[in-house]
N, C-alpha and C positions, 0 to 999 in steps of 0.2 A: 751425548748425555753429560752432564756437568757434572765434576769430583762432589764427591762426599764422601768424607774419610772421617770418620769420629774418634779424635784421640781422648782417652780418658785413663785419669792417672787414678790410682784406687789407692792407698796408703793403709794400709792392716795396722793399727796402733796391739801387736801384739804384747811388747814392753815385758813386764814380770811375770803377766799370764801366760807367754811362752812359754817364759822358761819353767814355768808349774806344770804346762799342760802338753808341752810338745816336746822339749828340745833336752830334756835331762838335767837341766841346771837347780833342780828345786833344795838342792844340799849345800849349793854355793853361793856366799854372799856377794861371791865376784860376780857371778850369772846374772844374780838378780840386781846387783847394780848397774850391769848392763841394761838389764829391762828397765832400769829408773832413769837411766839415761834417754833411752826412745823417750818417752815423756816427759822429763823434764826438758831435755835439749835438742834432740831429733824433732820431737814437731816445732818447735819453734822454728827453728832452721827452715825447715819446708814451706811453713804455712810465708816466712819472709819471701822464700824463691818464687811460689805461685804468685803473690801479689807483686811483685817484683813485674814478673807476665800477665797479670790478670787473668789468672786461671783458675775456675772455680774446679775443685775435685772432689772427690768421694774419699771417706773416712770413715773403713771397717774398726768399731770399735768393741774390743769386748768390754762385757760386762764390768769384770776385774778391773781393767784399765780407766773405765768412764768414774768409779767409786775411786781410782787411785788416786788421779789427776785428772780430780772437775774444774779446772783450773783453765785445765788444755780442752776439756769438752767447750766449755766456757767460750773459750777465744778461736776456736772452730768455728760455731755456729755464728758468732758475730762476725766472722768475715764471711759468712757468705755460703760456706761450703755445705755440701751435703756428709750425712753421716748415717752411717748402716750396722749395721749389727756384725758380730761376731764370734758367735758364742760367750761363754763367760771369763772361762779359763783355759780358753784353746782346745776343749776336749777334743778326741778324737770322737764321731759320731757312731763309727762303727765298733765302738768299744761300750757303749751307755747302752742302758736299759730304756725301753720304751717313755716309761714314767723320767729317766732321767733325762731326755733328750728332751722332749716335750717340757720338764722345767727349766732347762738351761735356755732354749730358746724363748720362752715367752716371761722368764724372767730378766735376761740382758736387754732385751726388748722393753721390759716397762721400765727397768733403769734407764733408757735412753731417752723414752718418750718423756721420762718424770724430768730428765738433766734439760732436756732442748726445749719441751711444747711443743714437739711434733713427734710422731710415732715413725718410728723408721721404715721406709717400703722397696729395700735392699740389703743381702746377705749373702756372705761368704763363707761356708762350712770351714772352720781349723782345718790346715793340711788338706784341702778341699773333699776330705773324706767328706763321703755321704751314705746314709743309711739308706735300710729299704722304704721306711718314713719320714725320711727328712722331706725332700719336696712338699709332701701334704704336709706337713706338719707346718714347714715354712706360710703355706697358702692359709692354713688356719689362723695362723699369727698375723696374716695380715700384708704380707709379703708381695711385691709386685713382682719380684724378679732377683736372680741368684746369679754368682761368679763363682760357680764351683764345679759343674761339668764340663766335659772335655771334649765333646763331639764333634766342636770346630774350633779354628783358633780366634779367626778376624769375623764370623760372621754370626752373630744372634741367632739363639732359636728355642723353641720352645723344650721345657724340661722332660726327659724321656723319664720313665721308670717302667718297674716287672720287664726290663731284658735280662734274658735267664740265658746261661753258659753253663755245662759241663765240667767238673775240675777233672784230672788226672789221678785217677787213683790205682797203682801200678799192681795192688793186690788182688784187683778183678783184669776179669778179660778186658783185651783191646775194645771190642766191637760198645764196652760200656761208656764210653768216652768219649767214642767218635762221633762225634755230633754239633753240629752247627749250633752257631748265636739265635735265638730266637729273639725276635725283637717284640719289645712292649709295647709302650702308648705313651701321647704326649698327655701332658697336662699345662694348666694354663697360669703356667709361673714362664716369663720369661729368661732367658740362661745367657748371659754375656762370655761364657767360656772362661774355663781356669787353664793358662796353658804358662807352665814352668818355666817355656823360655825366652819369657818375659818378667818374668820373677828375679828381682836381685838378691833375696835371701840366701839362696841355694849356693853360687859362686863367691857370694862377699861377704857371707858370715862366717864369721868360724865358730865351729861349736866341737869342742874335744869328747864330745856321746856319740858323732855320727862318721861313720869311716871313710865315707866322699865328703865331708868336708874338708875346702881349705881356707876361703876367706880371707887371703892376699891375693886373690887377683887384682890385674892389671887392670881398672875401669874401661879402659881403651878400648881392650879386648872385647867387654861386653858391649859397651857404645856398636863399634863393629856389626858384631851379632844383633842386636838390635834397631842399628838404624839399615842395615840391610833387609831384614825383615820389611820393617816399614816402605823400605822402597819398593820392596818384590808388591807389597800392598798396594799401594799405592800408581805402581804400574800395571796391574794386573786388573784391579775393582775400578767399579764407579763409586759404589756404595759399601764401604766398611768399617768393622769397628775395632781400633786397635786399645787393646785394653792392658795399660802397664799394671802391673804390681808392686809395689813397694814398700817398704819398712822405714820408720823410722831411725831403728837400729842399726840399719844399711846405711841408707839414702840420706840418714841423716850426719852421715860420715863430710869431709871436704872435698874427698876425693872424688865420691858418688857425688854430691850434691852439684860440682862442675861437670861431670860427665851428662848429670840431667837438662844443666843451663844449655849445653852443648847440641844437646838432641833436639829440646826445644826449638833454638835457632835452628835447625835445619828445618824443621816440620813445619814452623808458622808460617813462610814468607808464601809456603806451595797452596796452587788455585784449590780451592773448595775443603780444603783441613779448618777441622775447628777444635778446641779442648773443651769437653762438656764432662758434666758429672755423668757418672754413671744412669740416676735415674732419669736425667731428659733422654737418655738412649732409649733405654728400654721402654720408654714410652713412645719412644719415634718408631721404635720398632713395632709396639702392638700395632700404632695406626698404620704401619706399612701393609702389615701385616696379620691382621686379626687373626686370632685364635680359630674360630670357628671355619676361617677358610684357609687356614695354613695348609699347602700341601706336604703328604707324608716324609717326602726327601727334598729339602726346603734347599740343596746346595746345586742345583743345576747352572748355579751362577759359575760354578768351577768349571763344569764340563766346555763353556768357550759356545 
């Protein structure tokens, strides 16, 4: 069977709305000129490298950031690229109220559709928290497919919800606790996976709110880490989906931005790799694999 390895680079334009919505900086004019940085100068840089490669990518935008710099919305959709949602202001999902979840998604949403002329049919929950209605909520908006659960790294699948767990609660008896995952049900959003260690935020940001941060590392290191992954991929699958994450704020650094030139050339020259946006995936995937006849534990590609 012939390779098929689907690399797709995702870019989060989180910029100012980060630092409002996630990362503690909403008091610092330094923080938030960082986040003006991501969009004035971070995408620039990137949108040069992909065309550089001829690589069309996906752009999680929030809301905040598409009103900040429509400029950079602008000059996205004119090369080419696809563009997805993001919430507004990075909220965390599991922090909003019903009513407020349901307006932050279906209002970055119409800010995207009104910027581009096309309604967005891809989303990434802040911090890839997700509520117990985020997925419907996503499906209601219009949503074909999500990068925010975790239940595989490399391989697409449909979006799980109502799996119910037990927490620890040491004031009652043992025997209240002791109790397996139950597992829920799919629905028919498809899910490209959020997996952190593929994420260059985490390592190459620094943010002085969070206690594992340190954001000098060595690009090298991560390259490493990452293009190993890709090989174990790559040796392992016929068909998979390797799905980066990226920042502007990062990636749009010199150091990161050679490190990404660098993984590229490894990854193009190999038989059956291709760079796709996210949504020609998650549509390759439906027709793999339709909803209606997905089976319930879809990874037996792992089992060998």
């Amino acid at each position: 069977m012939a390779k098929e390895i689907k690399v797709t680079f995702g870019s989060d334009i989180d910029a100012v709305a980060g630092w409002l919505g996630s990362y503690g900086g909403e008091d610092s004019p330094h923080d938030i000129q960082r986040g003006m940085f991501a969009g004035e100068v971070g995408v620039p840089r990137l949108l040069n490298l992909f065309k550089k490669y001829d690589i069309k990518m996906t752009w999680f935008i929030p809301g905040h950031s598409a009103e900040t710099f429509p400029h950079m919305v602008e000059r996205i959709a004119e090369a080419g690229h696809e563009i997805g949602g993001h919430g507004y202001t990075h909220e965390n999902a599991v922090e909003m109220s019903a009513e407020q979840e349901r307006d932050v998604i279906f209002r970055s949403t119409e800010i995207l559709e009104k910027m581009t002329g096309e309604r967005p049919v891809g989303y990434i929950t802040p911090w890839w928290e997700m509520s117990a209605r985020t997925a419907a909520t996503l499906i209601e908006a219009g949503y074909e497919y999500d990068k925010s659960q975790g239940l595989h790294d490399f391989q697409p699948f449909y979006a799980r919800v109502e799996d119910s767990w037990t927490k620890i609660d040491y004031s009652k008896p043992a025997e209240t606790w002791m109790k397996p995952l139950e597992r829920g049900r799919e629905i028919d959003l498809v899910e490209l996976g959020g997996t952190w260690e593929v994420d260059d935020l985490p390592p190459m940001m620094f943010n002085k709110h969070s206690p594992n941060s340190y954001g000098f590392t060595n690009p090298r290191d991560i390259e490493d880490m990452w293009r190993d992954q890709f090989d174990w991929v790559y040796e392992n699958y016929d068909y998979a989906v390797f799905p980066f994450t990226i920042h502007p704020d990062v990636s749009g650094r010199p150091h990161v931005l050679k490190m990404l030139e660098r993984l590229i050339k490894h990854m193009a020259p190999l038989p059956g790799v291709s760079f796709e946006p996210s949504r020609d995936i998650a549509r390759d995937f439906r027709k793999r694999f339709p909803f209606e006849s997905n089976p319930k534990y879809p990874f037996d590609r792992d089992l060998g």
